[in-house]
N, CA and C atoms as an extended XYZ file, in Angstrom:
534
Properties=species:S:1:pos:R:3:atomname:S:1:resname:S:1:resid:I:1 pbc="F F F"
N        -2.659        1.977       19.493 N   UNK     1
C        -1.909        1.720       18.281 CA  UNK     1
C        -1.279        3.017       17.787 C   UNK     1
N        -0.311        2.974       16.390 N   UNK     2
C         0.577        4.406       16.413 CA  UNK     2
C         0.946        3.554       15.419 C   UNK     2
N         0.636        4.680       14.432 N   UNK     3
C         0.824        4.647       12.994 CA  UNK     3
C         2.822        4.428       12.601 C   UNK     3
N         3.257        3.720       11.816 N   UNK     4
C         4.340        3.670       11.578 CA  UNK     4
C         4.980        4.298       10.842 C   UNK     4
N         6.209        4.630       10.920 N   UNK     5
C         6.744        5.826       10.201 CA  UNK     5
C         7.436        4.833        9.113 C   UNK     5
N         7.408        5.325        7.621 N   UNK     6
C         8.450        4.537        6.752 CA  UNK     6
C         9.744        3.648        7.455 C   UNK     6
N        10.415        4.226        7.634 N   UNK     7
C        11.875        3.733        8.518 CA  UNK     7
C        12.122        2.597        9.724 C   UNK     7
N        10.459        2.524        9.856 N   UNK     8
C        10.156        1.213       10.573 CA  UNK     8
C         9.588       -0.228       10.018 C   UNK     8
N         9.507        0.219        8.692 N   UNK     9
C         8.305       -0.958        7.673 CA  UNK     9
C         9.889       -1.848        7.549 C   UNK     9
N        10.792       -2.038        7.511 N   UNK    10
C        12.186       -3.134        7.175 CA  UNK    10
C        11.530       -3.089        6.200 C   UNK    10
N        11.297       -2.037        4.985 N   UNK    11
C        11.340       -3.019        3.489 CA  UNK    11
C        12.714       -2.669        2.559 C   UNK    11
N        12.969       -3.680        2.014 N   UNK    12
C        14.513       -3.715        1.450 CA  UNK    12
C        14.952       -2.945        0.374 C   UNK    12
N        15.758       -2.623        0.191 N   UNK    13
C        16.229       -1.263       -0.714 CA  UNK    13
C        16.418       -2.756       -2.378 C   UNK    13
N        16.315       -1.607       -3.288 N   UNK    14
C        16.352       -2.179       -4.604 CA  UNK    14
C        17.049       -3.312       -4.961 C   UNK    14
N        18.198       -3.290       -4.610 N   UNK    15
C        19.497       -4.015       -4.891 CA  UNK    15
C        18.884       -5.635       -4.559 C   UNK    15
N        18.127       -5.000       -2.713 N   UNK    16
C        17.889       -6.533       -2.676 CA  UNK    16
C        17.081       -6.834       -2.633 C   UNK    16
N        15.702       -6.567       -3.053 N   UNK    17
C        14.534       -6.448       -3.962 CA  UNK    17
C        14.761       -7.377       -4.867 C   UNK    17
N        15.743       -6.933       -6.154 N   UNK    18
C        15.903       -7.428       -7.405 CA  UNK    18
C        16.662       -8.747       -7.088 C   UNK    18
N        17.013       -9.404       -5.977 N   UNK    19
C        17.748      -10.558       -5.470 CA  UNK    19
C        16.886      -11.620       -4.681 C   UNK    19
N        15.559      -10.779       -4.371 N   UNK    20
C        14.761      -11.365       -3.400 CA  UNK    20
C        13.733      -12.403       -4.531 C   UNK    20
N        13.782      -13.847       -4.239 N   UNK    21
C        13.020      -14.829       -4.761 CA  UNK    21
C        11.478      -14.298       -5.251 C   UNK    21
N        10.827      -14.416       -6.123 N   UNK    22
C         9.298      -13.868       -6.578 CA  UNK    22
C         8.436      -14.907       -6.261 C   UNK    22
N         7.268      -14.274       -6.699 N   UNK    23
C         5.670      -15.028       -7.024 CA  UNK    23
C         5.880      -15.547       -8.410 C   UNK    23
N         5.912      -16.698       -8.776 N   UNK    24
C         5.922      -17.271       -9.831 CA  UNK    24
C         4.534      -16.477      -10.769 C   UNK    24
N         4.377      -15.454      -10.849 N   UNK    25
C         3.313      -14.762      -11.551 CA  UNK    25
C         3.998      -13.624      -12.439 C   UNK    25
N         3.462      -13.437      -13.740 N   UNK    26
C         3.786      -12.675      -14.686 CA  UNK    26
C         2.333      -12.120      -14.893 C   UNK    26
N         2.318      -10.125      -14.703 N   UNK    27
C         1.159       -9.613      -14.768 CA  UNK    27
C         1.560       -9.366      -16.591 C   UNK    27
N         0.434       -9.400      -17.228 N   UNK    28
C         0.015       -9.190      -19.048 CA  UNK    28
C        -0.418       -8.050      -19.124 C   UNK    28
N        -0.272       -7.085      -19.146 N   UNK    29
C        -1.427       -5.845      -19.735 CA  UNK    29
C        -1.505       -5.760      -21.311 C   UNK    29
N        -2.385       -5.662      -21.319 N   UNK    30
C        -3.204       -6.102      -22.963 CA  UNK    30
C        -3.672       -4.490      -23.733 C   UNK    30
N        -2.880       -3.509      -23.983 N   UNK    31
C        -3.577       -2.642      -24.289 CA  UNK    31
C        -4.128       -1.330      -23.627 C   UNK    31
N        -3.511       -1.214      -22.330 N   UNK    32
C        -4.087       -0.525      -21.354 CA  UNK    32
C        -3.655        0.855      -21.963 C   UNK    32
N        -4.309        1.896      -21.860 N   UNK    33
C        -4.244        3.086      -22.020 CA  UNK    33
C        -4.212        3.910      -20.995 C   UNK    33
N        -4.803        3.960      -19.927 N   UNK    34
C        -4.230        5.052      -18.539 CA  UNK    34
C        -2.967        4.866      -18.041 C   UNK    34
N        -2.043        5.721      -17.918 N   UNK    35
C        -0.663        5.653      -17.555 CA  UNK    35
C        -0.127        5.544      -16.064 C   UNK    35
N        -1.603        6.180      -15.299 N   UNK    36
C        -1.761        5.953      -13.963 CA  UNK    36
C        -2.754        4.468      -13.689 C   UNK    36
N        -2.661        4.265      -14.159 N   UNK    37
C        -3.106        2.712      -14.145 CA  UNK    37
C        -2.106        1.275      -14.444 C   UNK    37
N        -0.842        1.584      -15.240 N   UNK    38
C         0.275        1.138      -15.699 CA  UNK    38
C         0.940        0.962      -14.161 C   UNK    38
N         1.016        2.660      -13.978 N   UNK    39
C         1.712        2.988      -12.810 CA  UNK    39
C         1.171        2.437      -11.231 C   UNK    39
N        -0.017        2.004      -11.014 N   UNK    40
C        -0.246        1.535      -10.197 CA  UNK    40
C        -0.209        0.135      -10.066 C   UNK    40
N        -0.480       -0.522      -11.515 N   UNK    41
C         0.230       -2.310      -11.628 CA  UNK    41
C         1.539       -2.155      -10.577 C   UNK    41
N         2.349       -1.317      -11.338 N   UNK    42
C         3.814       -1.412      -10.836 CA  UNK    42
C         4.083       -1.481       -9.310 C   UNK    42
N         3.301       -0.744       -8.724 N   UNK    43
C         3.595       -0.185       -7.352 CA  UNK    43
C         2.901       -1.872       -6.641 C   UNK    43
N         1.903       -1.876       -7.118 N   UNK    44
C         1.458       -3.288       -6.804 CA  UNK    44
C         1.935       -4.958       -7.141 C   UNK    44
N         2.764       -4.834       -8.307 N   UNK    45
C         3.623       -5.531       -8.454 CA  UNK    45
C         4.872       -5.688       -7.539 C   UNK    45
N         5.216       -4.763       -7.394 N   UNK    46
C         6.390       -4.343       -6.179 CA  UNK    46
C         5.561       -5.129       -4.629 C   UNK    46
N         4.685       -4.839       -4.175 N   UNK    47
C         4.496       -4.748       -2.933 CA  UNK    47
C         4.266       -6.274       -2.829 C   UNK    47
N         3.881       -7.064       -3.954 N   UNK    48
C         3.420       -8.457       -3.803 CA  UNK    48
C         4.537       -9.399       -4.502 C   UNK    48
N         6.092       -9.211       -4.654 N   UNK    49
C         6.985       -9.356       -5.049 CA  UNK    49
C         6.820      -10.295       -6.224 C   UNK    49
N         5.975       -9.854       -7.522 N   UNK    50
C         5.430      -10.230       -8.525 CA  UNK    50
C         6.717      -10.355       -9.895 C   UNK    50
N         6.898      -11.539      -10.719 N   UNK    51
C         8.082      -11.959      -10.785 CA  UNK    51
C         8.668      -10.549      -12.311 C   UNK    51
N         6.812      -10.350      -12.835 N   UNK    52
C         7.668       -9.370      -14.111 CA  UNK    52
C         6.406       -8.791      -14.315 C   UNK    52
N         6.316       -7.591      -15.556 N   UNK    53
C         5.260       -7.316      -16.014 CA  UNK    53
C         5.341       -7.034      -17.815 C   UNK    53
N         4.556       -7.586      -18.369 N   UNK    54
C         4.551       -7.740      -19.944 CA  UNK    54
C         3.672       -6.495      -20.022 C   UNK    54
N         4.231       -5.354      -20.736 N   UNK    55
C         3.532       -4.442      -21.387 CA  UNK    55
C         3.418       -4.299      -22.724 C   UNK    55
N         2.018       -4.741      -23.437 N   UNK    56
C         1.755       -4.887      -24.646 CA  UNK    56
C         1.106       -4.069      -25.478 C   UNK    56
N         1.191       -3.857      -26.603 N   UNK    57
C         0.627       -2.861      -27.593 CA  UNK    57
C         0.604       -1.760      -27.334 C   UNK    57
N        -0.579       -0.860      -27.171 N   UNK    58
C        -0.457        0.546      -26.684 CA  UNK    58
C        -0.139        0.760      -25.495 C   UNK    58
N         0.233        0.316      -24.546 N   UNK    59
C         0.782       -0.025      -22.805 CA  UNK    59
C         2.096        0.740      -23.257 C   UNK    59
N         1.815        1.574      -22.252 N   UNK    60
C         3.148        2.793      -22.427 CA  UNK    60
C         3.714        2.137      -21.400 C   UNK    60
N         5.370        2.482      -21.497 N   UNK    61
C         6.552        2.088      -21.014 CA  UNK    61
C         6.931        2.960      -20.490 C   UNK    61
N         7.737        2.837      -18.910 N   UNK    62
C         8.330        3.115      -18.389 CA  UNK    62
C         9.753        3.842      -19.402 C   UNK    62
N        10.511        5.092      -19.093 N   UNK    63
C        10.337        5.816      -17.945 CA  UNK    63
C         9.413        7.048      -18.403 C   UNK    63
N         8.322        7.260      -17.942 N   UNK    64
C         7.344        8.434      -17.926 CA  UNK    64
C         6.336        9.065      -16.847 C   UNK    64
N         6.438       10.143      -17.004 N   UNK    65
C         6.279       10.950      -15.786 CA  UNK    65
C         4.689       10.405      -15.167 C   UNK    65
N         3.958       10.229      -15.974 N   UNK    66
C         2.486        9.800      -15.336 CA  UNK    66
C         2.642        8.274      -14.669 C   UNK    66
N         3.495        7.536      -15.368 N   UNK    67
C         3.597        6.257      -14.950 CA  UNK    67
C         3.999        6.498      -14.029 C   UNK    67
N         5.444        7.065      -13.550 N   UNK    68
C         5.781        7.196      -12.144 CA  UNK    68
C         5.256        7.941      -11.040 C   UNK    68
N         4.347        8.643      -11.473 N   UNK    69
C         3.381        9.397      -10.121 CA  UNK    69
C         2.967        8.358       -9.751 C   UNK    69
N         2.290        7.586      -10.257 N   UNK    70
C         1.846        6.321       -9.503 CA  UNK    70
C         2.734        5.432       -9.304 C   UNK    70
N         3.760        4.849       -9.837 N   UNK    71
C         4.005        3.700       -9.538 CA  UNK    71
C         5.008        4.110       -8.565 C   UNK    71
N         5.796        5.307       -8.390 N   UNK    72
C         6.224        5.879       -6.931 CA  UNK    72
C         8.129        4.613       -6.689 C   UNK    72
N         8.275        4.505       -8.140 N   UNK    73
C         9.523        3.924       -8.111 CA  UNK    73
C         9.611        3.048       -8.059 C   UNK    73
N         8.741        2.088       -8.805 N   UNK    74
C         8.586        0.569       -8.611 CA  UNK    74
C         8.829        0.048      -10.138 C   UNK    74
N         8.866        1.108      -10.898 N   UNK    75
C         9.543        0.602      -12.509 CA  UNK    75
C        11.347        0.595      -12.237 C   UNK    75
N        11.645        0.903      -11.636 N   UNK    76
C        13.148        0.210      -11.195 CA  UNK    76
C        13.140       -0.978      -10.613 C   UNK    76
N        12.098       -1.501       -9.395 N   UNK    77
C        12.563       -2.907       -8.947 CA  UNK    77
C        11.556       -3.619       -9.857 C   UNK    77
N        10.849       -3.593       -9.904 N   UNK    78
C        10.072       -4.696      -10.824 CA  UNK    78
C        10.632       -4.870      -12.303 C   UNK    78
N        10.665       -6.083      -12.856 N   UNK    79
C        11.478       -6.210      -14.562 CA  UNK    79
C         9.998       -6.268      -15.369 C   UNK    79
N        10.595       -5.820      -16.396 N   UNK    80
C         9.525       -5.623      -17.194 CA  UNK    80
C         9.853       -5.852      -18.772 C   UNK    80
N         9.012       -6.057      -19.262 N   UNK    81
C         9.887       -6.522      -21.327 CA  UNK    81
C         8.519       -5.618      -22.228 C   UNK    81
N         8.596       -5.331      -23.031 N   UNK    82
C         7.537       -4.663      -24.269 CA  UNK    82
C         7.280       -5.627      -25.057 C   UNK    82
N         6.217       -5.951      -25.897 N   UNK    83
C         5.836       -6.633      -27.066 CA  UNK    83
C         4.801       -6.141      -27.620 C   UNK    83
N         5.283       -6.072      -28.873 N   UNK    84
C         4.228       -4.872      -29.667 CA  UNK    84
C         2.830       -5.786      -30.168 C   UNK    84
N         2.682       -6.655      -29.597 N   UNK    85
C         1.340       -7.175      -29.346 CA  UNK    85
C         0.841       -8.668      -28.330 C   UNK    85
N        -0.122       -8.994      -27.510 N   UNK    86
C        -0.346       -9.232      -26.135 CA  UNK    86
C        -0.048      -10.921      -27.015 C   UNK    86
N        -0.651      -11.349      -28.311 N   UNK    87
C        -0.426      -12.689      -28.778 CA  UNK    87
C         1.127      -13.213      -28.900 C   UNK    87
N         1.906      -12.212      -29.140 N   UNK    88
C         3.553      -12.424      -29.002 CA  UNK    88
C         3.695      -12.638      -27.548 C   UNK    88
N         3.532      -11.735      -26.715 N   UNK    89
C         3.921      -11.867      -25.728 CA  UNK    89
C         3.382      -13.372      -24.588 C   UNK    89
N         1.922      -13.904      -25.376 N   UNK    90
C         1.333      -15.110      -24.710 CA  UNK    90
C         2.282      -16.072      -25.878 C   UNK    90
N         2.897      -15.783      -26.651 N   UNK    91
C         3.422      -17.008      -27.555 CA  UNK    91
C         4.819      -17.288      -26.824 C   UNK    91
N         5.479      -16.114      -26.632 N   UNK    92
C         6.768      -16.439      -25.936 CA  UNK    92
C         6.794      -16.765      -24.540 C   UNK    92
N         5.615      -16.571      -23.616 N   UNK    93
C         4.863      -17.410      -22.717 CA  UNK    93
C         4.322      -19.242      -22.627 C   UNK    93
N         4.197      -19.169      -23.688 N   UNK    94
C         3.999      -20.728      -23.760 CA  UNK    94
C         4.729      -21.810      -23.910 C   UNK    94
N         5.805      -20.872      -24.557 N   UNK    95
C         7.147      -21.724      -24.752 CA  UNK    95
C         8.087      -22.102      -23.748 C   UNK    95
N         7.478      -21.728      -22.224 N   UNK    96
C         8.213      -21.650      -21.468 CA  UNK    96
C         7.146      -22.907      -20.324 C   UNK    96
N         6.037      -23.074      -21.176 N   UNK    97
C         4.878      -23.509      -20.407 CA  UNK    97
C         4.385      -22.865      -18.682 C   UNK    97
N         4.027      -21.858      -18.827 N   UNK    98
C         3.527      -21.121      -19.064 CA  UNK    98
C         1.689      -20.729      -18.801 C   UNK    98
N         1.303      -21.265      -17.612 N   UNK    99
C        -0.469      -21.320      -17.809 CA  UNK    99
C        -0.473      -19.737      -17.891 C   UNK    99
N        -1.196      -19.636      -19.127 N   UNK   100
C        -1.916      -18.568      -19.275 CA  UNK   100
C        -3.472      -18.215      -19.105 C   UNK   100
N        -3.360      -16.866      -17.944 N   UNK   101
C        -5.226      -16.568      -17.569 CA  UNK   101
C        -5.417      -15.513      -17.717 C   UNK   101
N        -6.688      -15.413      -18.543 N   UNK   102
C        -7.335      -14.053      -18.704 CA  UNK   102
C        -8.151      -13.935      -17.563 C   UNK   102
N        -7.974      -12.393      -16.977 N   UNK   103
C        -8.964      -12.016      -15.714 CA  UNK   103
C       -10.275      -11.506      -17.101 C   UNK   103
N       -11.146      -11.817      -16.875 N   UNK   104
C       -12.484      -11.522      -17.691 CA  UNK   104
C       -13.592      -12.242      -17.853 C   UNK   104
N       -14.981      -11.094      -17.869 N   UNK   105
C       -16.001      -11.752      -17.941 CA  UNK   105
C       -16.499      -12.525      -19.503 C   UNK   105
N       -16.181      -13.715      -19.007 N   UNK   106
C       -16.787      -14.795      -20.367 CA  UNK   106
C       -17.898      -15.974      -19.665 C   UNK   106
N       -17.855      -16.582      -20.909 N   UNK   107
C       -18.683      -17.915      -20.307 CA  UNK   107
C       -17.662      -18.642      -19.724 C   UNK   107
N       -18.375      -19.281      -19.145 N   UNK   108
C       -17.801      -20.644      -17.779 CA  UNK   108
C       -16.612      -19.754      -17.894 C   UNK   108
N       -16.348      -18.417      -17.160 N   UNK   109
C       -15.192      -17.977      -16.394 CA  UNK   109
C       -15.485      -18.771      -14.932 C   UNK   109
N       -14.107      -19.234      -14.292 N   UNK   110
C       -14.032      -19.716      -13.194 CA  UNK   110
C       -14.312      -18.713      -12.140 C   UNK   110
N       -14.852      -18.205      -11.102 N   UNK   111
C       -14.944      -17.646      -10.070 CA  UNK   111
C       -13.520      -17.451       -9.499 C   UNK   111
N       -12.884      -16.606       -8.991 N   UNK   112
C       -11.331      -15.899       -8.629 CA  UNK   112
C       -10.998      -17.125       -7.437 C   UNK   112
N       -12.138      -17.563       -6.412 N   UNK   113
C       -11.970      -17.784       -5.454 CA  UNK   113
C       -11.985      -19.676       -5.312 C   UNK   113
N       -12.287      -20.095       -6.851 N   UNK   114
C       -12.582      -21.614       -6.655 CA  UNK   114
C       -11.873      -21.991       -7.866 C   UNK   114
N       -10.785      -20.623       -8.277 N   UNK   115
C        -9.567      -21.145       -9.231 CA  UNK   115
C        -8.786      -22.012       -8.621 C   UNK   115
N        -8.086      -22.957       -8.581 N   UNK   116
C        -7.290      -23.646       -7.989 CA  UNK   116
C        -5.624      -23.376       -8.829 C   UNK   116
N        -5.131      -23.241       -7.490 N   UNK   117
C        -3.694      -22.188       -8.036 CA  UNK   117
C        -2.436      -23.053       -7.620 C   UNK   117
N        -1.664      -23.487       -8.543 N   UNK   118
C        -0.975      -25.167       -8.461 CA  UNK   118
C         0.437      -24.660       -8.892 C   UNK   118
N         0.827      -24.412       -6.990 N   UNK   119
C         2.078      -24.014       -6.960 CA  UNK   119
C         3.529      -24.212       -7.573 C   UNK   119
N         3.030      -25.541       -8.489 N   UNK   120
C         4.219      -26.208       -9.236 CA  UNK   120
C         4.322      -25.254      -10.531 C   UNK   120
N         3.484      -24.082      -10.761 N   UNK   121
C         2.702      -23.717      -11.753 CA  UNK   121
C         3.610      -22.202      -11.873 C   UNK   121
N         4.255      -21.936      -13.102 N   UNK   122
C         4.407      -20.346      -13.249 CA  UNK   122
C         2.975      -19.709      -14.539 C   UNK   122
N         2.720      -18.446      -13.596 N   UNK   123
C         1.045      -18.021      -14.153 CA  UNK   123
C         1.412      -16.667      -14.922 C   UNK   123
N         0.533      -16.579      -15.883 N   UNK   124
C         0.280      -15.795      -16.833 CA  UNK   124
C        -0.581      -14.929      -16.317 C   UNK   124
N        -0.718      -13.637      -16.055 N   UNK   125
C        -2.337      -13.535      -15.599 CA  UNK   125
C        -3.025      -11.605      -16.654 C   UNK   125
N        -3.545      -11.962      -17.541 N   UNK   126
C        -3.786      -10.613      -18.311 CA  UNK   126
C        -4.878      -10.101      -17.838 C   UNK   126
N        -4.557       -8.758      -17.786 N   UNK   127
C        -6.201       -7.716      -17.647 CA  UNK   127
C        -5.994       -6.639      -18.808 C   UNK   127
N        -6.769       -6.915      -19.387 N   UNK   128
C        -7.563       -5.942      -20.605 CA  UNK   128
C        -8.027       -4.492      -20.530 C   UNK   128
N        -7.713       -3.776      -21.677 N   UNK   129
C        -8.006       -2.676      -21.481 CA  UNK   129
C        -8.974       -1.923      -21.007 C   UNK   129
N        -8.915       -1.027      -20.917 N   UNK   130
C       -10.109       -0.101      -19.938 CA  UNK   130
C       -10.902       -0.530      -20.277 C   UNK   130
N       -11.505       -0.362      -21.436 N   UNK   131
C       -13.089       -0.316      -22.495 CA  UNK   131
C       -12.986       -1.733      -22.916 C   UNK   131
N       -12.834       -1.906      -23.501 N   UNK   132
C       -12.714       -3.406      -23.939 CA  UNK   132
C       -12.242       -4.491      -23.373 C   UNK   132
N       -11.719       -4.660      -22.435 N   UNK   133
C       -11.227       -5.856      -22.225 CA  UNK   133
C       -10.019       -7.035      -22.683 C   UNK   133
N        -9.954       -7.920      -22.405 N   UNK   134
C        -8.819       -8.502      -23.061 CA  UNK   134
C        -9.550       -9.090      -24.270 C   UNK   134
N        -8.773       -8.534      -25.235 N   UNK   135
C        -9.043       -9.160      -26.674 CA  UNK   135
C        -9.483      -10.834      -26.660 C   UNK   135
N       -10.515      -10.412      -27.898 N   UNK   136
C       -11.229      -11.865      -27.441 CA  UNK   136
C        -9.912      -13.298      -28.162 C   UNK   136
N        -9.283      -12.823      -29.381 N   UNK   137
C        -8.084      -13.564      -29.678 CA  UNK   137
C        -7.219      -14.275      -28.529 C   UNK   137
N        -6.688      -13.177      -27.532 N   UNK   138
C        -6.083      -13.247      -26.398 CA  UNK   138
C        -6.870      -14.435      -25.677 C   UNK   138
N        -8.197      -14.297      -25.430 N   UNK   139
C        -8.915      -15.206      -24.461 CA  UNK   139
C        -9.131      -16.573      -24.611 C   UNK   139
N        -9.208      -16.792      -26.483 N   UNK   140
C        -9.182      -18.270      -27.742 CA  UNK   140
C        -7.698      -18.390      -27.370 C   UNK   140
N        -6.242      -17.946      -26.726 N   UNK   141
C        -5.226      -18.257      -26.311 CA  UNK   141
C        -4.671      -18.880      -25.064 C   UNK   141
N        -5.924      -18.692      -23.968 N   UNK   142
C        -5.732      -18.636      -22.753 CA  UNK   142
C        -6.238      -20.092      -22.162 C   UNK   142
N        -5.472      -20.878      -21.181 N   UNK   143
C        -5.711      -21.747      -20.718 CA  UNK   143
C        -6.740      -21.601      -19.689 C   UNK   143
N        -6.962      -20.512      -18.847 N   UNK   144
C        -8.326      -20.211      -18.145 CA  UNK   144
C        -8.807      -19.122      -18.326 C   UNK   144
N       -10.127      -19.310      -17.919 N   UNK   145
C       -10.444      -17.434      -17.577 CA  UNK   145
C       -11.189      -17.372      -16.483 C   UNK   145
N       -10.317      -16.203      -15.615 N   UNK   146
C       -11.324      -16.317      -14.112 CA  UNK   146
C       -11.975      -14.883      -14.036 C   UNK   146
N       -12.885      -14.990      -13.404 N   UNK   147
C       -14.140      -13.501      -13.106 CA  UNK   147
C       -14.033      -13.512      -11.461 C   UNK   147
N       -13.659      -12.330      -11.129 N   UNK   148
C       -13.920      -11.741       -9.645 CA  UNK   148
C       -15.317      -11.494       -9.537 C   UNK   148
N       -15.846      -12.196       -8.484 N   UNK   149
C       -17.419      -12.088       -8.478 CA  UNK   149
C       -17.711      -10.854       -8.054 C   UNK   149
N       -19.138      -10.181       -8.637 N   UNK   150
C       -19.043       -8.760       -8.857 CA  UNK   150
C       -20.781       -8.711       -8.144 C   UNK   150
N       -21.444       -7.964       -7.189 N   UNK   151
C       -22.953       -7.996       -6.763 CA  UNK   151
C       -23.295       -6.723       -7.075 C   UNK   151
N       -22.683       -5.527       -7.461 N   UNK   152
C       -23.719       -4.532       -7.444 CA  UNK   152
C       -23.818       -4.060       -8.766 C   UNK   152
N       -24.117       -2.561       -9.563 N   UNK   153
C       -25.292       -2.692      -10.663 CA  UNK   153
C       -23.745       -2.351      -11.668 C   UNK   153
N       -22.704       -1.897      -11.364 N   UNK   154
C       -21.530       -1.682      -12.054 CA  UNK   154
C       -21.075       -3.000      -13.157 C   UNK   154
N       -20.178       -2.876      -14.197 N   UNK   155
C       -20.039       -4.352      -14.602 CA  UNK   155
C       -18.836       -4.296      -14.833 C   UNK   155
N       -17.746       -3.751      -14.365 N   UNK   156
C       -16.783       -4.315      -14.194 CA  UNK   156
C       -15.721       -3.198      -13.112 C   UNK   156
N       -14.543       -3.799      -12.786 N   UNK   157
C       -13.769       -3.088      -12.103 CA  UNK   157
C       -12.564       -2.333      -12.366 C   UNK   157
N       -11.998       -1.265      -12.105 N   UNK   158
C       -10.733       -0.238      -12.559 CA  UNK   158
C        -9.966       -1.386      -12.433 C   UNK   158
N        -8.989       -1.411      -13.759 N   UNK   159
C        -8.074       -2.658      -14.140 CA  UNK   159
C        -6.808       -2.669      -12.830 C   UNK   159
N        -6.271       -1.338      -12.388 N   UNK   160
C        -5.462       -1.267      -11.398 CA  UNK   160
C        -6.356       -2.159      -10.018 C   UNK   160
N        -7.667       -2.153       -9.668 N   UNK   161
C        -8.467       -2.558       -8.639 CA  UNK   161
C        -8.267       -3.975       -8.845 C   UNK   161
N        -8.907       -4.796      -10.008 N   UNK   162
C        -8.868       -5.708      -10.594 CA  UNK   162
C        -7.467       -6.535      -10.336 C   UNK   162
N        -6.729       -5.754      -10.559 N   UNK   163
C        -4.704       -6.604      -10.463 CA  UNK   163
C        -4.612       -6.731       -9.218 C   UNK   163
N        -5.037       -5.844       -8.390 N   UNK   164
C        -4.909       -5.970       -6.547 CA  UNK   164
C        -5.488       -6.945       -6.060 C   UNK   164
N        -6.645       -7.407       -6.780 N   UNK   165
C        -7.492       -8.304       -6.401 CA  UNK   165
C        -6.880       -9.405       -6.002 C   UNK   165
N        -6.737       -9.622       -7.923 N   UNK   166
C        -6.546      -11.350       -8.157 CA  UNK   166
C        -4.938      -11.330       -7.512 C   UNK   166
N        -3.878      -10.118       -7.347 N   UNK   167
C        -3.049      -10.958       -7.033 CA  UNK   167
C        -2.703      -11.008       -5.806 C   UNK   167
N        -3.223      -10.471       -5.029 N   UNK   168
C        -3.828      -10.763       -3.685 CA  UNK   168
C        -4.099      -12.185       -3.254 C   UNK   168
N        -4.702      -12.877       -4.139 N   UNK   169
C        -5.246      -14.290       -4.595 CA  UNK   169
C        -4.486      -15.013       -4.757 C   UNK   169
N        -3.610      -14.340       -5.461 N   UNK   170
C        -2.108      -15.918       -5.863 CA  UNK   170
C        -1.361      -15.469       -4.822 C   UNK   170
N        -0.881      -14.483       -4.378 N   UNK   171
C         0.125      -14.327       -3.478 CA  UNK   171
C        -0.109      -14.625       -2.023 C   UNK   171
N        -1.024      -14.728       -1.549 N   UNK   172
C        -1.337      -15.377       -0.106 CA  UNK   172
C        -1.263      -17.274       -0.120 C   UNK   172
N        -1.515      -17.553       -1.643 N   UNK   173
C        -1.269      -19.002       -1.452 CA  UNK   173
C         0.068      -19.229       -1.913 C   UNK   173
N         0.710      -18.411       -2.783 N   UNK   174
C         2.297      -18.909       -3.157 CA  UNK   174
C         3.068      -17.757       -2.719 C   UNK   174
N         2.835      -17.039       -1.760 N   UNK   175
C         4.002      -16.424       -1.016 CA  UNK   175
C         4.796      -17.146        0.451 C   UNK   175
N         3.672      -17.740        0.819 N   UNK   176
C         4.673      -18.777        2.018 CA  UNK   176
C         4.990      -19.976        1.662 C   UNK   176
N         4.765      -20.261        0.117 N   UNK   177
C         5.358      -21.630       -0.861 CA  UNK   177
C         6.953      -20.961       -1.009 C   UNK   177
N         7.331      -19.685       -1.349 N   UNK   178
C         8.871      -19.619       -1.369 CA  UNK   178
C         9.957      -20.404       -0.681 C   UNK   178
């Protein structure tokens, strides 16, 4: 085997990126405070052709230098909107119907893997801030809440880890639905 050089990956320059059909998925950040954590949504949003990203409340905005160390130029192809709080941004979500899911540990959270993901369906999907989590308001808003099953003594996962996860999850079942 022999590692590939960029110039061999065929991945498409911006123009047609921003033309190329999405994942009916909208990532929520609720508050996030690491900027390299913003920045790595992005890069991961990009790679899983994820349709937008809602950055809410204290969720710093693009264009800034920490965001882009990580996100490595993916706040140009990915669209993105601000709302100066995560309940606006799930309100103007609903109006569009809209399932909205909090990734978080609650009661009867669904397991990531026995969510059932209903391709007719455009998804909401929020992860909560570092420390806290997604506001519990946010969660009394949310049509589900799913938990990535977790076995060792840690109790939860880096929110950038967490977004790779679950959308890993939607995008293997609604990326060959395009």
């Amino acid at each position: 085997m022999r590692k590939l050089k960029n110039s061999e990956l065929n991945r498409p320059d911006i123009n047609t990126y921003k033309r190329t059909k999405k994942i009916p998925v909208i990532v929520v950040l609720d508050n996030i405070r690491s900027l390299n954590n913003i920045g790595s949504v992005f890069r991961t949003a990009d790679a899983f052709l994820i349709k937008e990203i809602y950055l809410c409340g204290i969720t710093a905005q693009p264009p800034h230098k920490d965001i882009h160390k990580t996100a490595l130029g993916a706040t140009d192809s990915v669209d993105w909107r601000y709302f100066s709080t995560t309940l606006e941004a799930i309100n103007s979500l609903k109006k569009k119907n809209t399932c909205i899911v909090s990734v978080e540990q609650v009661e009867n959270a669904i397991p990531l893997h026995k969510f059932e993901i209903n391709p007719q369906k455009t998804y909401a999907l929020i992860f909560g801030n570092e420390v806290k989590g997604v506001q519990q308001d946010v969660i009394n808003q949310s049509d589900y809440c799913v938990e990535i099953p977790q076995f060792g003594t840690k109790h939860s996962l880096n929110i950038s880890v967490s977004t790779g996860i679950v959308l890993w999850q939607f995008v293997k079942i609604l990326y060959y639905l395009l």
